[in-house]
Phi, psi and omega in degrees: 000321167326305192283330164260010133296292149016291172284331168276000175138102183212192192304318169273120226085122224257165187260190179233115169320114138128355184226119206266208185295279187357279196301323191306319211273346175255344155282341176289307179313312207288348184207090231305322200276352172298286192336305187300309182312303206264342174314286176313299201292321171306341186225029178285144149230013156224158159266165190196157205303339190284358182302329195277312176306330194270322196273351132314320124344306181265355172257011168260349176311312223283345174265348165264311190273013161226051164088340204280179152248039163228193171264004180201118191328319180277321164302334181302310194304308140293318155337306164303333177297281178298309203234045162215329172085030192284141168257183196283000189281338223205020165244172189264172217277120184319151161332291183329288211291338198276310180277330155285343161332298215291319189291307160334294218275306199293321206297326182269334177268293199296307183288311183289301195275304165342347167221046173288340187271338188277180165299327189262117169242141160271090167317109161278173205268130183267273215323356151310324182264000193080024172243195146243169176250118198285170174304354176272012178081357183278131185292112167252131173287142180275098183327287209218152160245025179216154190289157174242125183325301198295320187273328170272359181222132201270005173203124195264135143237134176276167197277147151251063163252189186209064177268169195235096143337094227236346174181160191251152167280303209194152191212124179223148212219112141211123157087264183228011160293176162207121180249164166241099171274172211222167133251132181229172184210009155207148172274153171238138137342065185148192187238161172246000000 
């Protein structure tokens, strides 16, 4: 239970907007190998290549509980983008921010709560954990290490036609434009 406290949202720890325990805690049950993941995520106090695997896990977790079928945060995110028109408020947290989330939620269920009981705590280099140290020596958590769309461009336009987006080709970036080229491979009905 630490580790999907942790991971889903607690006092150190940021929640995944609009989704609470409830839904988060009946996706966990629908799926066994979630269980091993938060199990693993309580008792990491280093990282290590089984780091990757569990964390691989929690983003088909983080993709179900925001509606998707998939293994990767970022393929969710897209999807919700093209083809629901989901805005970034109401999509779940790019890979960057989601594994440093994931270091957090461990760094606090494996390094904290696990030795709540001993005399002793071996203080770990929290900057390790996805945080940093502000100049007053203070642990602040680190959100993201990658520019953020919303933020590096001051407007996404969307296509308005109402093709079904069958593969992106290409992607070019200049100056604060963006184009997406598409292959799409059926019309659809309705508006995005």
């Amino acid at each position: 239970l630490p580790g999907f406290h942790s991971f889903t949202g607690c006092d150190t720890t940021s929640s995944f907007r609009g989704k609470g325990k409830k839904k988060a805690f009946l996706i966990w049950k629908s799926n066994p190998l979630y269980t091993t993941a938060f199990l693993e995520l309580s008792t990491y106090t280093s990282k290590g290549p089984y780091f990757e695997t569990i964390f691989g896990i929690l983003q088909r977790f983080v993709c179900q509980l925001y509606g998707e079928d998939s293994n990767d945060v970022n393929e969710c995110r897209l999807s919700m983008l093209v083809h629901k028109g989901a805005s970034f408020d109401n999509m779940p947290p790019t890979m960057d921010a989601l594994y440093l989330h994931t270091l957090r939620a461990s760094h606090q269920s494996g390094n904290i709560w696990s030795y709540f009981n001993q005399a002793t705590y071996n203080e770990r280099d929290i900057t390790e954990w996805g945080y940093r140290r502000n100049e007053s020596g203070i642990p602040e958590p680190i959100y993201v290490t990658k520019p953020v769309i919303s933020k590096s461009l001051p407007e996404l336009v969307m296509c308005g036609c109402k093709n079904i987006v069958e593969e992106i080709v290409n992607v070019q970036s200049t100056n604060n434009n963006v184009q997406i080229f598409v292959n799409v491979n059926e019309v659809v009905k309705g508006e995005f």
